[in-house]
N, C-alpha and C positions, 0 to 999 in steps of 0.2 A: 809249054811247060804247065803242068798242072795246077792250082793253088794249095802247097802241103794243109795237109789237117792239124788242127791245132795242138795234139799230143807232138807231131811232125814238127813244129814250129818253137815247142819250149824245147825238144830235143836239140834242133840246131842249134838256138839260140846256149844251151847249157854247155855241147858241146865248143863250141865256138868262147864261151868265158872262160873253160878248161886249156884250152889250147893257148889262149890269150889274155890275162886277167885284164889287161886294159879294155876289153873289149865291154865288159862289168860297165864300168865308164861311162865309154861311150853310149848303153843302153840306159843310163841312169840318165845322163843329161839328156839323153832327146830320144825316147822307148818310139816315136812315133813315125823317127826317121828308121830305126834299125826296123821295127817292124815292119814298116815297109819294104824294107831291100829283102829281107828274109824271105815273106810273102809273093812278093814282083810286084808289087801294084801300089800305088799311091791310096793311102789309106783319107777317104775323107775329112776335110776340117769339123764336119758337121759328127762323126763317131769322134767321142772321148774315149782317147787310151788311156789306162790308169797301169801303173808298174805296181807290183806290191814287191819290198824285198823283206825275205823271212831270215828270221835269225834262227840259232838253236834256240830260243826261249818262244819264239813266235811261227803257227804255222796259219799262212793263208789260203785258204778253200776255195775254189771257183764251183759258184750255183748256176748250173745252167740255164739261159734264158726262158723265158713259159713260151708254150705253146700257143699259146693265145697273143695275137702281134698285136703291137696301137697301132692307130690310126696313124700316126708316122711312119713305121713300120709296113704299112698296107702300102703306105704309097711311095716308101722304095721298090718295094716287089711287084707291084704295078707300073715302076717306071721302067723294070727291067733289073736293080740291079742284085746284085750277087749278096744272098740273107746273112751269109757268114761274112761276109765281108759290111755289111752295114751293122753286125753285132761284133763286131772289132772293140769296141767301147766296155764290154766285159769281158775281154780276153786279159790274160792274168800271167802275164811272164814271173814267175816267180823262181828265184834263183836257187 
């Protein structure tokens, strides 16, 4: 199975609290377990997931990461692993 892309990923997750409002819940208590199931893959201790939930008076923007990695960042992608998957820590479930 592929790793969905991250428009893919707030989709399910939207559809999924549509179908389900506890499901809302569930992603507020622990955003790092649902992201992971959503995704397939065990999201590192070492990436921070952050939830943002928006109301009608607040809306939150995701700024895509820069082009230019740190030095942390080199040496994921030198160790092999997957860049969208090590920049999980600015992904932005927002409801």
């Amino acid at each position: 199975m592929a790793v969905p892309t991250r428009s893919e990923v707030e989709a399910i997750i939207a559809e999924r609290i549509a179908a389900d409002p506890a499901y809302r819940e569930t992603l507020l208590a622990d955003p790092r377990a649902v992201l992971s199931e959503v995704v397939g893959f065990d999201i590192p201790e070492s990436v921070q997931v952050v939830l943002h939930e928006e109301s009608l008076t607040q809306i939150h923007l995701t700024v895509p990461a820069s082009e230019n990695l740190s030095d942390a960042d080199l040496e994921l992608v030198a160790g092999g692993a997957d860049l969208w998957a090590s920049n999980c820590g600015v992904f932005c479930c927002d409801g």
